[in-house]
C-alpha angles and dihedrals in degrees: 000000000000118000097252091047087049100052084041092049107014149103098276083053099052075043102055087038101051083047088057095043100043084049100047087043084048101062086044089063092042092057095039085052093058101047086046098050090050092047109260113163106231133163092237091061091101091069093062091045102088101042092211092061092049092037076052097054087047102058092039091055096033105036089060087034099066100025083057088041089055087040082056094046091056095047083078092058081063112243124177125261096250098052085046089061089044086048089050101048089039098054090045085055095056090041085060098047086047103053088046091048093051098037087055097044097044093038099016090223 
């Protein structure tokens, strides 16, 4: 693959893009949490009903968030391409392997 297909299509794309999109998703929930602390009826409140869904939308948008975010902090530390694609998929790896760790030990499934 030559070096502009793979910044249009690559990993550092699906990278930038799942951090736009985790973040944007994010503030959704933030917003839809409050109203739905204080009591606000929206149509999203069944989603907070049963803790271990909303604890689950919370670890799938945070988790990626933050382990992308980390993956953004070391590219100024100027690592190569290549090691930028192995942290990625690393990092989404352990994200995985977190959200399914602390699902199971808060809800044992």
């Amino acid at each position: 693959m030559t070096m502009e297909k793979e910044r249009a299509y690559g990993t550092g794309m699906w990278a930038w893009l799942l951090q736009r999109i985790t973040g944007f998703l994010l503030v959704i929930y933030l917003f839809m949490h409050v109203a739905w602390v204080h009591g606000i009826n929206t149509a999203f409140n069944f989603l907070f009903v049963p803790t271990a869904t909303a604890l689950l939308i919370l670890l799938v948008l945070a988790v990626p968030h933050a382990l992308n975010g980390f993956r953004v902090f070391t590219l100024d530390f100027g690592i190569k391409e290549r090691t930028q694609r192995i942290l990625f998929w690393v990092l989404m790896l352990f994200g995985v392997l977190v959200i399914i760790l602390a699902y199971r030990s808060r809800f044992g499934g």
